[in-house]
C-alpha positions as CSV (number, residue, x, y, z in Angstrom):
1,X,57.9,93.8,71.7
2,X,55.0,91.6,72.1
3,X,54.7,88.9,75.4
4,X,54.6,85.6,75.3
5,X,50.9,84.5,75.6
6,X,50.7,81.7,78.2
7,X,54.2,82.6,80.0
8,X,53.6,82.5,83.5
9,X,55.9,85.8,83.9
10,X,55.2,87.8,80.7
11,X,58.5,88.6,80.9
12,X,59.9,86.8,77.8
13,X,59.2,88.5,74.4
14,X,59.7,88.2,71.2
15,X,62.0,90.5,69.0
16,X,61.7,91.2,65.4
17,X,65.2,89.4,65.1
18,X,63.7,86.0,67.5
19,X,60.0,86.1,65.4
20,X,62.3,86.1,61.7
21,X,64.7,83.2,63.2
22,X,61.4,81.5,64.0
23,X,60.5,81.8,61.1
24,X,63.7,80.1,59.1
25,X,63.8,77.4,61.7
26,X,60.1,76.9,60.8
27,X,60.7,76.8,57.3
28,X,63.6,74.4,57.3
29,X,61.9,71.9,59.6
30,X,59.1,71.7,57.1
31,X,61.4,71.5,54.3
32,X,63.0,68.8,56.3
33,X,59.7,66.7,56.7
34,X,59.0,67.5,52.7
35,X,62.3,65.5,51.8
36,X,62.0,62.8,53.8
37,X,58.4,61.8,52.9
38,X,59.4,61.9,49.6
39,X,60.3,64.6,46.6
40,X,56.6,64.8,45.4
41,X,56.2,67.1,42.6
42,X,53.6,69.1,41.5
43,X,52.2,67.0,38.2
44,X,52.4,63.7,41.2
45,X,55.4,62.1,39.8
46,X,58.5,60.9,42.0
47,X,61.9,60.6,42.4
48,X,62.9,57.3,42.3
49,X,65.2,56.4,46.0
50,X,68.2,55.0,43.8
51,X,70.6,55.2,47.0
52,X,69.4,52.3,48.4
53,X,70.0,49.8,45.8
54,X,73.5,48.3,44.7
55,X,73.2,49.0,40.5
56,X,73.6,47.2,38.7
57,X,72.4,44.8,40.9
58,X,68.9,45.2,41.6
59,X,66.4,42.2,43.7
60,X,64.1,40.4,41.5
61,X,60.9,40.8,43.3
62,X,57.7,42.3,41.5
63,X,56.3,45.7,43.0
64,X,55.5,47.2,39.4
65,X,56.2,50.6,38.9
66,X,55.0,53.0,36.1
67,X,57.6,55.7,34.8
68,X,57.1,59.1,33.4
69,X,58.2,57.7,30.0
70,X,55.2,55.7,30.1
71,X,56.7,52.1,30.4
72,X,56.1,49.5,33.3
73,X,58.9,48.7,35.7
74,X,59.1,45.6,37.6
75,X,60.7,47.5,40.9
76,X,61.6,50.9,41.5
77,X,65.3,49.2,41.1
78,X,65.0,48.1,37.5
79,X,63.8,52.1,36.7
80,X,66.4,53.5,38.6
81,X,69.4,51.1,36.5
82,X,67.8,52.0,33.3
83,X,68.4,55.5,34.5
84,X,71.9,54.9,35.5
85,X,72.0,53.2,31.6
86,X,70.4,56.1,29.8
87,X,71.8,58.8,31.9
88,X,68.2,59.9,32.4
89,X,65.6,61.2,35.4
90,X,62.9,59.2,34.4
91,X,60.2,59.4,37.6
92,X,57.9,57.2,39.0
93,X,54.3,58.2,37.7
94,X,52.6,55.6,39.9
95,X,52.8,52.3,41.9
96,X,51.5,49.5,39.8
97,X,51.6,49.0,36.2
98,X,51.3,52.0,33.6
């Protein structure tokens, strides 16, 4: 058992079973933080947020977005409804046009 460094009583410590709880409550706090920021993958492509738009509907305003199939949206909306069309995942490779 190990004290607490900084306890004003040292008599708290930390058990094997406390540091590996820790640990897991560490570990899903950050994997918390990773999916609300955004599901960034390793090659820099994203998921596309589809839950917040009413397809087919989508808003006609132009914030151009370039997919991983290589073609220029005209929102993350009208890439997420071709999606929902094509039954595909295609991501978002970057803001702006491709």
């Amino acid at each position: 058992m190990v004290p607490v460094v900084g306890s004003v009583t040292c008599l708290r410590t930390f058990t094997p079973e406390r540091m590996w709880n820790f640990t897991l409550l560490t570990l899903c706090l950050l994997s918390v933080v990773v999916l609300i920021r955004g599901a960034s993958l390793p090659d820099g492509t994203t998921e596309a947020d589809c839950s917040q738009y009413s397809l087919p509907m989508c808003p006609r305003n132009f914030e151009p977005v370039c997919g991983s199939d290589g073609t220029s949206y005209s929102n993350e909306c009208m890439l997420c409804f071709q999606n929902m069309e094509r039954k595909s995942n295609i991501l978002i490779q970057n803001k702006g046009e491709c």
